[in-house]
PANUDO-761855 format. One record per atom (N, C-alpha, C): z, x, y. Coordinates in steps of 0.2 Angstrom, whole numbers, padded with zeros to 4 digits, always signed. Layout:
<pts>
ZXY;...
</pts>
This chain:
<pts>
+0002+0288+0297;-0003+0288+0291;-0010+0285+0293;-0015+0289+0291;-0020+0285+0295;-0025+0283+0286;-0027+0277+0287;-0031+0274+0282;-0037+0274+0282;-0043+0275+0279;-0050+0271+0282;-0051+0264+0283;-0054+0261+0289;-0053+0254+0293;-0058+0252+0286;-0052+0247+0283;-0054+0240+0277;-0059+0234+0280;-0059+0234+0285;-0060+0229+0288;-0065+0229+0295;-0068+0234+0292;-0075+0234+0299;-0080+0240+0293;-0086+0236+0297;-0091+0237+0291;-0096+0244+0293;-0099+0249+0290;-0101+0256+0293;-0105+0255+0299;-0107+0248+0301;-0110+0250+0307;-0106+0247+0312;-0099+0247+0313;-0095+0247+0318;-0093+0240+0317;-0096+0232+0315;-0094+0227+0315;-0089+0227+0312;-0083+0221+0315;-0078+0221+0312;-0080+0213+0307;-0075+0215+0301;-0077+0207+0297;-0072+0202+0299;-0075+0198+0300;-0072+0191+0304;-0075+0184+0297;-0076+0185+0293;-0079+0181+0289;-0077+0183+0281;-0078+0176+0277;-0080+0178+0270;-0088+0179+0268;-0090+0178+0273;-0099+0181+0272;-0099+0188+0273;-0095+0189+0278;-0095+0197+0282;-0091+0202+0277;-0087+0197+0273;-0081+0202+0266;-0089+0205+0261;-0092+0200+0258;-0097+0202+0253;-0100+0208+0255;-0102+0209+0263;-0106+0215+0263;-0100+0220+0264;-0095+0220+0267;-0091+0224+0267;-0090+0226+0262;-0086+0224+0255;-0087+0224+0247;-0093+0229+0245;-0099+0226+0246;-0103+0231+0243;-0102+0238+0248;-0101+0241+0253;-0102+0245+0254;-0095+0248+0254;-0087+0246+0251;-0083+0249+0245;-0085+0251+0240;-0088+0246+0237;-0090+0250+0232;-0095+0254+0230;-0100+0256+0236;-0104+0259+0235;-0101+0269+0240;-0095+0268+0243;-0093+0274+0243;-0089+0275+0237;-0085+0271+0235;-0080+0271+0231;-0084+0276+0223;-0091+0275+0223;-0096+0276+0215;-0097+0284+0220;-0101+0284+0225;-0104+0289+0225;-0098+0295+0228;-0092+0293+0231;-0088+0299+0234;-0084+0300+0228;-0081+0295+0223;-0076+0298+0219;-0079+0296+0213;-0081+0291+0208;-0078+0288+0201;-0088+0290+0198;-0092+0292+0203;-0098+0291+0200;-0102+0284+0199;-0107+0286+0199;-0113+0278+0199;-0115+0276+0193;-0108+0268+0191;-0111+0268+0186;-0118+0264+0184;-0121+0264+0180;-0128+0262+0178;-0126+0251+0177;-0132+0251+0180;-0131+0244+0179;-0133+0241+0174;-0130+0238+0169;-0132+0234+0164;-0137+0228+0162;-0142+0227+0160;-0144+0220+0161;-0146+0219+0153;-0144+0222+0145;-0145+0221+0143;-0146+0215+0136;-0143+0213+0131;-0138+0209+0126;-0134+0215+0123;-0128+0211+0122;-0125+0216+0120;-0123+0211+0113;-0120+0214+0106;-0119+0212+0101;-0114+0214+0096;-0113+0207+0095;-0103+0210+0092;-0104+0208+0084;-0103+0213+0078;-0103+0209+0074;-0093+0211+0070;-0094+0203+0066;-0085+0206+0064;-0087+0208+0057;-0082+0213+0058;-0084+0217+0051;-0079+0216+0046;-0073+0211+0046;-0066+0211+0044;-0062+0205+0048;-0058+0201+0043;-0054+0196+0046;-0048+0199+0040;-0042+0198+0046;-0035+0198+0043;-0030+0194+0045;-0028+0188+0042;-0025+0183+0042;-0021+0181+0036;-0015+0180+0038;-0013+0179+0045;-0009+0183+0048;-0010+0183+0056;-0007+0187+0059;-0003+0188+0063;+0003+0190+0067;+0005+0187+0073;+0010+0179+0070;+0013+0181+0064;+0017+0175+0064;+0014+0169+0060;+0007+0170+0060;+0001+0164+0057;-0001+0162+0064;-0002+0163+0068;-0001+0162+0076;-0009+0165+0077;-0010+0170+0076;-0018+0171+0076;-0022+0174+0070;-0026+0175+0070;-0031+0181+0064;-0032+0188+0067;-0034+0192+0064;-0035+0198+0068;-0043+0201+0066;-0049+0200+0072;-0056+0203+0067;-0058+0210+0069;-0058+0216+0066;-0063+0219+0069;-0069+0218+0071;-0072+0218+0076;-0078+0219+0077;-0081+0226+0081;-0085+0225+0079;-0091+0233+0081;-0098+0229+0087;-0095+0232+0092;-0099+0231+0098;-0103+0236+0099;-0111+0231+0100;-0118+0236+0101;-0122+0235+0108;-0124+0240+0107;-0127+0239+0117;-0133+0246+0116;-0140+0242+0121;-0144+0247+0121;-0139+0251+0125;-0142+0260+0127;-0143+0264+0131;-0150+0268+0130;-0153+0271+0137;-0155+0277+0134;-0159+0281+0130;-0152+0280+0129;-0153+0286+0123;-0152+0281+0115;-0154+0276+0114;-0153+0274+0109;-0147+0268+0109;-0147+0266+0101;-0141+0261+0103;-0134+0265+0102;-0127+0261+0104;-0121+0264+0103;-0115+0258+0105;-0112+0262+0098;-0107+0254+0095;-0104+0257+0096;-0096+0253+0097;-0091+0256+0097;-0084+0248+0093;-0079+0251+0090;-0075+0245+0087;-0069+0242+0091;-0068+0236+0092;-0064+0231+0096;-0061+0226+0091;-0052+0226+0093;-0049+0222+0089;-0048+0216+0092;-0049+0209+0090;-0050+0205+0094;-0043+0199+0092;-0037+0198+0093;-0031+0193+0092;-0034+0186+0093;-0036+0183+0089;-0039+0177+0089;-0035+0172+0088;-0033+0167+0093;-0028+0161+0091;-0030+0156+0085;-0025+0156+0080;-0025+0154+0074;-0031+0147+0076;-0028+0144+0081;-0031+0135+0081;-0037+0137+0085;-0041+0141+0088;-0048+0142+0088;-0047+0138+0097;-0046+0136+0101;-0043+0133+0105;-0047+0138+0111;-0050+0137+0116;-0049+0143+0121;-0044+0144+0126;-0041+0150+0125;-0037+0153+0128;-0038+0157+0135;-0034+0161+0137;-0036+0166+0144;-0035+0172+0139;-0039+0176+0142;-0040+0184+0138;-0039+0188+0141;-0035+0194+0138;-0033+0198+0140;-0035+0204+0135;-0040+0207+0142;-0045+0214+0135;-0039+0221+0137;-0039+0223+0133;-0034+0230+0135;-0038+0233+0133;-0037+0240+0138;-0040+0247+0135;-0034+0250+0135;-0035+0255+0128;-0029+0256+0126;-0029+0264+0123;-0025+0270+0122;-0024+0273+0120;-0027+0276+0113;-0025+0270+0109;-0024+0273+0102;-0029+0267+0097;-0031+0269+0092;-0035+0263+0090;-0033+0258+0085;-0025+0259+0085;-0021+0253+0081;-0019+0248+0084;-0018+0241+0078;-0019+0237+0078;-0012+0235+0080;-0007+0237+0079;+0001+0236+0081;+0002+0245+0086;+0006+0241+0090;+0006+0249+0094;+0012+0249+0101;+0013+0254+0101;+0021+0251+0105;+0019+0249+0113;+0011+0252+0116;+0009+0247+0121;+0008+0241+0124;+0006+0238+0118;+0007+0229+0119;+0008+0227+0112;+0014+0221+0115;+0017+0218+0110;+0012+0211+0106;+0009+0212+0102;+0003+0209+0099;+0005+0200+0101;+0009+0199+0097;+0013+0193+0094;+0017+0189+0102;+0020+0193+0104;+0023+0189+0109;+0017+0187+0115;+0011+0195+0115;+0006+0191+0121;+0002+0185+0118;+0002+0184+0111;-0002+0175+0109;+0003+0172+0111;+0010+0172+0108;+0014+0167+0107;+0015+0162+0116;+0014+0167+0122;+0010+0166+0128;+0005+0163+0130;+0001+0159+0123;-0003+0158+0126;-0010+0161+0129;-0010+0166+0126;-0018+0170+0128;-0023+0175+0124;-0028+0177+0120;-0031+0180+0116;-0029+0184+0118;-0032+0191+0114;-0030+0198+0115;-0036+0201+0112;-0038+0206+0117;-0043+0211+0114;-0041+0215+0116;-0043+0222+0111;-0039+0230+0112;-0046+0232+0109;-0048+0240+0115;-0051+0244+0111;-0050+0249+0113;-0050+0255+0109;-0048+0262+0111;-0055+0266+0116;-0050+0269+0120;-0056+0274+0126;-0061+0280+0124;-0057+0283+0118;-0061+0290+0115;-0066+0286+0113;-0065+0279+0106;-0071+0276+0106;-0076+0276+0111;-0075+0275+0118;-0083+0276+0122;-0085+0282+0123;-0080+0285+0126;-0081+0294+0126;-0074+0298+0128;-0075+0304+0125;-0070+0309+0125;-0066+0310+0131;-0059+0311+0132;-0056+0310+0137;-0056+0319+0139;-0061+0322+0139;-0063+0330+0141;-0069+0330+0145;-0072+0339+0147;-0077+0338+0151;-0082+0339+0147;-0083+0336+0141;-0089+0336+0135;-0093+0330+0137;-0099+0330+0143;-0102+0326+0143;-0109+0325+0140;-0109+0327+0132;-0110+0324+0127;-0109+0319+0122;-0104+0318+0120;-0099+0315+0115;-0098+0307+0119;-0101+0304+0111;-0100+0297+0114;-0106+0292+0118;-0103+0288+0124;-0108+0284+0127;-0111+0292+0131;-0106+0296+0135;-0107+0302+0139;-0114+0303+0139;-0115+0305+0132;-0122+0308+0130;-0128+0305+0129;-0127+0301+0131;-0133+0293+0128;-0136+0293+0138;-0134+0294+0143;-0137+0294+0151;-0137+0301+0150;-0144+0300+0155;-0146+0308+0157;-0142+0309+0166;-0140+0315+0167;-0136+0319+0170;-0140+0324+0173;-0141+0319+0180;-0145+0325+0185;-0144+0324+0191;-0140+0321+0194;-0135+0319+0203;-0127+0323+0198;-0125+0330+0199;-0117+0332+0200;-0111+0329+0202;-0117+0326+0211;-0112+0324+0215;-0111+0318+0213;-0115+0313+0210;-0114+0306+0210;-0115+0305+0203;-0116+0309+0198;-0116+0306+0191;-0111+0305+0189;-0109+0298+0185;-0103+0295+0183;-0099+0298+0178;-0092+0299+0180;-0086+0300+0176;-0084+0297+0172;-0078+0299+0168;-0075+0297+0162;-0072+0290+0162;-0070+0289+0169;-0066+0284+0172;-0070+0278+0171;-0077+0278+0174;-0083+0274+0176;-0085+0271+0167;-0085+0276+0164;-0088+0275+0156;-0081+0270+0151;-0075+0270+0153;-0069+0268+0151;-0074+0262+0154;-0072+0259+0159;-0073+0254+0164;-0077+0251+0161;-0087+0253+0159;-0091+0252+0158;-0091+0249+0150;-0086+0253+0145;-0086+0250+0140;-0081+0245+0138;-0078+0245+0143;-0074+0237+0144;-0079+0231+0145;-0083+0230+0150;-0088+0226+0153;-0091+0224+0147;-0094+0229+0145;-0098+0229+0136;-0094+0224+0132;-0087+0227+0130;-0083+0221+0127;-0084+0216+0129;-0082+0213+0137;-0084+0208+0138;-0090+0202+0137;-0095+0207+0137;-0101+0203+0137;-0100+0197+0129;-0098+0201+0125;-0097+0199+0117;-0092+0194+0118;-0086+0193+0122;-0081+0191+0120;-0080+0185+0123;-0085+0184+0131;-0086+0179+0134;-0092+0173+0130;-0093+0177+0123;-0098+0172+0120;-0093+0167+0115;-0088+0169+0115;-0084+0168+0110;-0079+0159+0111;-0080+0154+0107;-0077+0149+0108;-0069+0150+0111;-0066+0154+0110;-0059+0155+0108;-0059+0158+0115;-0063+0158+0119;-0061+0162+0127;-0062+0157+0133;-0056+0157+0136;-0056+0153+0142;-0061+0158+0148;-0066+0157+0150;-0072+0161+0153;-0070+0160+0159;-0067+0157+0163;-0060+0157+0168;-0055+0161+0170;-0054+0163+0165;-0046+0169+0165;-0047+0174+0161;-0052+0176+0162;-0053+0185+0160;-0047+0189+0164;-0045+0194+0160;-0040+0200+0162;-0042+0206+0160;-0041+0209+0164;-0044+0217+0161;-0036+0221+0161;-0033+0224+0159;-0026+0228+0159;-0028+0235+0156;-0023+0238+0160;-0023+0246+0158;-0017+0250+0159;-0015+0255+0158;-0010+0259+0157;-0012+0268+0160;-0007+0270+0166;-0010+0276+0165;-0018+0278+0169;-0021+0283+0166;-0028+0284+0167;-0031+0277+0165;-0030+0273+0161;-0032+0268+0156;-0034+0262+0165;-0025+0263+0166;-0024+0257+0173;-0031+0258+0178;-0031+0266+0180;-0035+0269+0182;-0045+0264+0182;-0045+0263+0176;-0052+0262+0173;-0053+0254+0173;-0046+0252+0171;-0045+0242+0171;-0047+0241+0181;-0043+0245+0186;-0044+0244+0191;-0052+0245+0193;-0055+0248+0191;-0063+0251+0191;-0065+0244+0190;-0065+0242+0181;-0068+0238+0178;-0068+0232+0183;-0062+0231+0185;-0062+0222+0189;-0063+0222+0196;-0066+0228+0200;-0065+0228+0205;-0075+0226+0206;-0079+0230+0197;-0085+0231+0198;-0087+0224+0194;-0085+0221+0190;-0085+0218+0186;-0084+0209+0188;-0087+0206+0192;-0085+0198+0194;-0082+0197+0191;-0085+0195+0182;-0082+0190+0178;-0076+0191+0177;-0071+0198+0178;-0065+0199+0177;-0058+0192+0182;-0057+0189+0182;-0054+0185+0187;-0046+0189+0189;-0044+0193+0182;-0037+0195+0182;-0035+0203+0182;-0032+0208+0186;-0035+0214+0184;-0027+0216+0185;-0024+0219+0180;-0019+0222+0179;-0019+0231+0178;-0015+0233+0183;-0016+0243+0182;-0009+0243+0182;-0005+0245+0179;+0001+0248+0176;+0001+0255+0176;+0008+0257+0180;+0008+0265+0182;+0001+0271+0183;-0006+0267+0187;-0009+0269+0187;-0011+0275+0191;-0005+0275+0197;-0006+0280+0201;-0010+0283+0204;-0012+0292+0206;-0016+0296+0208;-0023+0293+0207;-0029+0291+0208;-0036+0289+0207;-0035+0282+0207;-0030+0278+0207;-0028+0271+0204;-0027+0268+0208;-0019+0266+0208;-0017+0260+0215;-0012+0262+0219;-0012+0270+0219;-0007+0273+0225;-0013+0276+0229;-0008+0277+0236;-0014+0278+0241;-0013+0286+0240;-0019+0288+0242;-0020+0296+0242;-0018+0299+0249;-0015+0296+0253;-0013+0300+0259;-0009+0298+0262;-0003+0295+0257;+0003+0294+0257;+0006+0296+0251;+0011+0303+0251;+0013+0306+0246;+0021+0306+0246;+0024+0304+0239;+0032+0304+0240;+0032+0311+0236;+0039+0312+0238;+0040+0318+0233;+0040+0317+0224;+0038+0323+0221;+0037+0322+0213;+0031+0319+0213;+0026+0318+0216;+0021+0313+0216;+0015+0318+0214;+0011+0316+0208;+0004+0317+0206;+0000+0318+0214;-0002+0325+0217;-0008+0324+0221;-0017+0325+0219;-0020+0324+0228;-0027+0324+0223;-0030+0330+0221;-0027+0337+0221;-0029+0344+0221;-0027+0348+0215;-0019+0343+0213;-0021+0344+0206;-0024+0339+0202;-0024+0335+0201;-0031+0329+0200;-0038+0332+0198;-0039+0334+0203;-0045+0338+0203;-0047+0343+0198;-0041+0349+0198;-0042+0355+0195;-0041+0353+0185;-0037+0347+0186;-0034+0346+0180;-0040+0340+0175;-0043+0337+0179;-0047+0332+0177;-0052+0328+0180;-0057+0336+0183;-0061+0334+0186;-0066+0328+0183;-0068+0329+0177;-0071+0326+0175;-0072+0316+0174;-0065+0317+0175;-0066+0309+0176;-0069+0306+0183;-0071+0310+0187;-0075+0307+0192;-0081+0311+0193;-0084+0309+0200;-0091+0313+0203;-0089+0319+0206;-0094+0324+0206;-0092+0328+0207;-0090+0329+0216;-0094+0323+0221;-0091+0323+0226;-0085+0322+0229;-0080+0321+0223;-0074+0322+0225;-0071+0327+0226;-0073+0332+0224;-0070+0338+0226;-0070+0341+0233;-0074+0340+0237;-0074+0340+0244;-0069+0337+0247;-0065+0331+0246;-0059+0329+0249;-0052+0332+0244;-0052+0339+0241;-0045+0340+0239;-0041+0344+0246;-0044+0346+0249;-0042+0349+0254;-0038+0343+0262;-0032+0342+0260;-0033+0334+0265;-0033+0334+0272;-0036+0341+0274;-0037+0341+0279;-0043+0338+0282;-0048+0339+0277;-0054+0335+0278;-0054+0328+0280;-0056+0325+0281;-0056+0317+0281;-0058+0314+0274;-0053+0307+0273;-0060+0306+0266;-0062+0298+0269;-0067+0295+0267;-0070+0288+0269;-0066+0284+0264;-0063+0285+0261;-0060+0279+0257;-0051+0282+0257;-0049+0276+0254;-0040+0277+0250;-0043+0272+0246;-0034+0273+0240;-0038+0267+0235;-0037+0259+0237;-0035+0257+0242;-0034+0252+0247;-0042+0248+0246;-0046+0252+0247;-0055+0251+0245;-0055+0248+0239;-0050+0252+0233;-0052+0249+0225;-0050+0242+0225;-0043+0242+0228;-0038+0235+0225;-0043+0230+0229;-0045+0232+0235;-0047+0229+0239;-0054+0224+0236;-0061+0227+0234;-0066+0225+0230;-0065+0220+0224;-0059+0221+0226;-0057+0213+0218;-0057+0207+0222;-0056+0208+0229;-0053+0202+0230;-0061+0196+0229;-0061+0190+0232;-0052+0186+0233;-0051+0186+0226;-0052+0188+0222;-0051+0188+0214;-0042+0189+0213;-0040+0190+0208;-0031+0192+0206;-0031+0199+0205;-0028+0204+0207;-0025+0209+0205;-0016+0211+0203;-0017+0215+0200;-0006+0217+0201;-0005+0223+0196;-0001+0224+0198;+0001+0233+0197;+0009+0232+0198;+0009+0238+0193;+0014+0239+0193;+0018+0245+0189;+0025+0250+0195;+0028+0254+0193;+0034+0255+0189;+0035+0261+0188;+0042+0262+0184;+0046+0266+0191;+0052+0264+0189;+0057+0268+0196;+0059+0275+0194;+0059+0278+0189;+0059+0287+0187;+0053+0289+0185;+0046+0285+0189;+0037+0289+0187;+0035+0290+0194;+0039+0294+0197;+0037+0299+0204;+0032+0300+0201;+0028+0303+0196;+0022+0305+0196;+0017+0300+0197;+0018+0294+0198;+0014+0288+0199;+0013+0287+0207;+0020+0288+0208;+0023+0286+0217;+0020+0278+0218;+0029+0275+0214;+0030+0268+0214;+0026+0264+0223;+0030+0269+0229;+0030+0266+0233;+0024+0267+0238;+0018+0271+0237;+0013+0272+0237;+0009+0266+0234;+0009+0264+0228;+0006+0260+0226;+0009+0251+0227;+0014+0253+0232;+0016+0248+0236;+0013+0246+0242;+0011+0252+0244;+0010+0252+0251;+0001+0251+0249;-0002+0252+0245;-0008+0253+0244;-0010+0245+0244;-0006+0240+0241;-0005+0233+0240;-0006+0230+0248;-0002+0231+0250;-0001+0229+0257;-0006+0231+0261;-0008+0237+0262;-0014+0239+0264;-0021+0235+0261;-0023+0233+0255;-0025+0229+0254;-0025+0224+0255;-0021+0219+0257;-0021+0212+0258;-0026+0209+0264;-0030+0213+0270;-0033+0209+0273;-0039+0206+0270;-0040+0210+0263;-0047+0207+0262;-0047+0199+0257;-0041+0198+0257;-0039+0190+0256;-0039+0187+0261;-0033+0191+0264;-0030+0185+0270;-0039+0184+0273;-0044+0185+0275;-0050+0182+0277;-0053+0179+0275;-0050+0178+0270;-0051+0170+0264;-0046+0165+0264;-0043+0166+0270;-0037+0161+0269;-0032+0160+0264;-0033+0166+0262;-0027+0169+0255;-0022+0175+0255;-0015+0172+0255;-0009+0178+0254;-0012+0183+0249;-0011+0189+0252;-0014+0197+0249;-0006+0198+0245;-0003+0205+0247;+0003+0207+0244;+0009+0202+0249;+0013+0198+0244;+0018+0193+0248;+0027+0197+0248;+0027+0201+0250;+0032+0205+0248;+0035+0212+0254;+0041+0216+0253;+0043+0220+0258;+0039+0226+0261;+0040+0227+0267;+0036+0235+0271;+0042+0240+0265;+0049+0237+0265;+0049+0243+0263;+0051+0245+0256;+0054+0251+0253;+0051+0251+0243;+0055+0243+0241;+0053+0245+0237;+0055+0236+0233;+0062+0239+0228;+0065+0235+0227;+0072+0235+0222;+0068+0235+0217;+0072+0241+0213;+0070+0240+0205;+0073+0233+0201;+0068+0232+0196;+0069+0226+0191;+0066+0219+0196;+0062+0220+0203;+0059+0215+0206;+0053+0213+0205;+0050+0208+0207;+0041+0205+0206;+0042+0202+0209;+0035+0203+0215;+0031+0201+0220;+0024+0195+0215;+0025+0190+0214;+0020+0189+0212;+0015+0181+0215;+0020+0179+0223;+0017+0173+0226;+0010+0174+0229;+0007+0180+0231;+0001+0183+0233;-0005+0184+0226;-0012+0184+0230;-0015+0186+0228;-0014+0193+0224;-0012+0196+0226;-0011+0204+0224;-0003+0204+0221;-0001+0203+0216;+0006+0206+0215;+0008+0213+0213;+0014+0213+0213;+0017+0221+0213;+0025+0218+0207;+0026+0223+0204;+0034+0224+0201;+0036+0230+0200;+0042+0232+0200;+0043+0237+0200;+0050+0238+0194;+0049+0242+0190;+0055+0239+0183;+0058+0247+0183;+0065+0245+0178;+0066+0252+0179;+0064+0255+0173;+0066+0263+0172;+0063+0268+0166;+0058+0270+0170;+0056+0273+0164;+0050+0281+0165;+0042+0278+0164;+0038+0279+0163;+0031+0281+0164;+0028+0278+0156;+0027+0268+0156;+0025+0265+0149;+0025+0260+0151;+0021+0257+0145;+0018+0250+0146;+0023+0246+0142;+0026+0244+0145;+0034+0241+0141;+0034+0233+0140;+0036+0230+0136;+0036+0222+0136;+0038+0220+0142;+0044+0221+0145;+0043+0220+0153;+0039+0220+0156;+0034+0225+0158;+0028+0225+0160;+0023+0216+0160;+0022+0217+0152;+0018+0212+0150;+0020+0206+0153;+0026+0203+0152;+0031+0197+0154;+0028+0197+0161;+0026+0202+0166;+0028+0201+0171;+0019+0200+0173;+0013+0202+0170;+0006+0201+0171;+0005+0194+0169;+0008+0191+0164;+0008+0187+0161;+0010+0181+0166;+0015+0183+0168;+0018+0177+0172;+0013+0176+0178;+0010+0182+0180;+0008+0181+0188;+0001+0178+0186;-0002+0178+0181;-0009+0176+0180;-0005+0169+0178;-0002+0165+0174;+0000+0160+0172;+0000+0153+0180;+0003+0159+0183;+0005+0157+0191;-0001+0155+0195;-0005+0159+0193;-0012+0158+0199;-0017+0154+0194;-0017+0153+0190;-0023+0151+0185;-0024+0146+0185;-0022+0140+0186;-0023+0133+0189;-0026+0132+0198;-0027+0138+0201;-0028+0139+0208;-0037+0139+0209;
</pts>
């Protein structure tokens, strides 16, 4: 298997430092925008959360529930979009956990509202079609708000989830109820995909959870198990969630300058964790095991355990979570299941005093 070297910087140095990690870091992330997910625009704006609705009590009497409607220039004008925000009844601040989520309900079988307070942590959910259409209409939405004139490196669907994640936070981290230490970004799926984007581009993030994210995500790309999502159907099936210079590495016989070892990697020394279902070969549990491990030099240069855990696949119903980077691997199919949550939940609990 051969990887792109993590750990030596484009002009041959290798990184011996955590001075030498930051420039390395930027230059992940800037193959990571311009080879695959597209360059997202940099923000320096205000952004502005107004609540439009309180419902209480909720969650047992345990918290309130507000919509708010989140504004932000672009461009093209302003563009709001709505965010549910589980605010702890006693006003207290909490650690936060922003979900980007499927659907834009307020109860939903991907995260269990009531047990993530009862944990001990806020909760925000917004839905992704809110920023834009999960298609190649790059009109609709944020989409249409940035003009579109680099193919190769204008940003995808994936970049605009991420981005309106960020957006949420800027609102959330003004909020008394939020412990501004223990941000978490989580995601599901394509969703995992955009949480892993969001915290790798995003400082403030401290905590970044990708759940069965897979193919673009936190399985390596050039490590394939059988039954496994690869990058060619990827491509043909969804191009649109990245730049167009990805399409040049579907042929893998090409070389590519990254794997997603680069994504997980750009968080550090921050927290990361992922995690698989043992019948969603379409994710390839063990790929995004190895992608873990593969990642962990850019801790251990910090003097920090990366993935603490086995070379080889991991036992189902296990969790890796004494490293900076955890892993679990549960059984069932391809969902964001309470198990899951227990298991994010515990690993950020673990390191949050660190």
């Amino acid at each position: 298997m051969y990887l792109p070297d993590l750990m030596k910087c484009e002009d041959g140095s290798p990184v011996l430092s955590p001075a030498q990690w930051e420039k390395r870091r930027k230059e992940l992330l800037h193959v990571l925008e311009t080879e695959q997910y597209g360059i997202q625009p940099r923000y320096h704006g205000k952004t502005r959360g107004e609540i439009t609705d309180v419902l209480t009590p909720c969650c047992a009497g345990h918290a309130q529930l507000e919509k708010i409607q989140i504004t932000f220039e672009t461009p093209g004008g302003p563009f709001s979009f709505p965010l549910l925000f589980f605010c702890p009844s006693d006003h207290q601040p909490r650690p936060l956990i922003l979900f980007i989520n499927f659907r834009p309900d307020a109860y939903d079988p991907y995260f269990p509202a009531e047990e993530i307070i009862d944990h001990g942590f806020a909760l925000a959910v917004f839905c992704y079609t809110d920023i834009t259409s999960d298609d190649g209409n790059m009109k609709k939405g944020l989409a249409g708000l940035y003009a579109r004139s680099h193919p190769e490196t204008d940003w995808g669907k994936l970049s605009m989830w991420a981005f309106g994640a960020s957006r949420a936070l800027d609102y959330l981290l003004t909020r008394q109820e939020v412990d501004r230490r223990s941000v978490a970004v989580a995601g599901h799926s394509r969703l995992g995909k955009a949480a892993l984007l969001c915290g790798a581009l995003d400082e403030r993030v401290r905590f970044t959870f990708a759940n069965c994210s897979g193919c673009g995500g936190d399985a390596l790309e050039q490590t394939k198990h059988p039954g496994a999502e690869d990058y060619a159907f990827m491509a043909r099936t969804f191009p649109y969630w990245f730049c167009g210079n990805r399409n040049q590495y579907i042929d893998p016989a090409v070389p590519r300058p990254y794997d997603q070892h680069f994504l997980l990697a750009a968080i550090a020394p921050r927290y990361v964790a992922v995690g698989s279902a043992q019948e969603d070969t379409w994710a390839d549990p063990f790929s995004a095991q190895l992608c873990c491990a593969a990642a962990s030099p850019a801790w251990t240069i910090h003097g920090l355990p990366g993935f603490v855990g086995p070379q080889a696949p991991a036992q189902v119903n296990t969790a890796y979570g004494d490293g900076c980077i955890g892993y679990h691997l549960r059984d069932g199919v391809h969902f964001f299941s309470r198990q899951d949550w227990l298991r994010y939940m515990a690993f950020a609990k673990k390191h949050m005093a660190e």
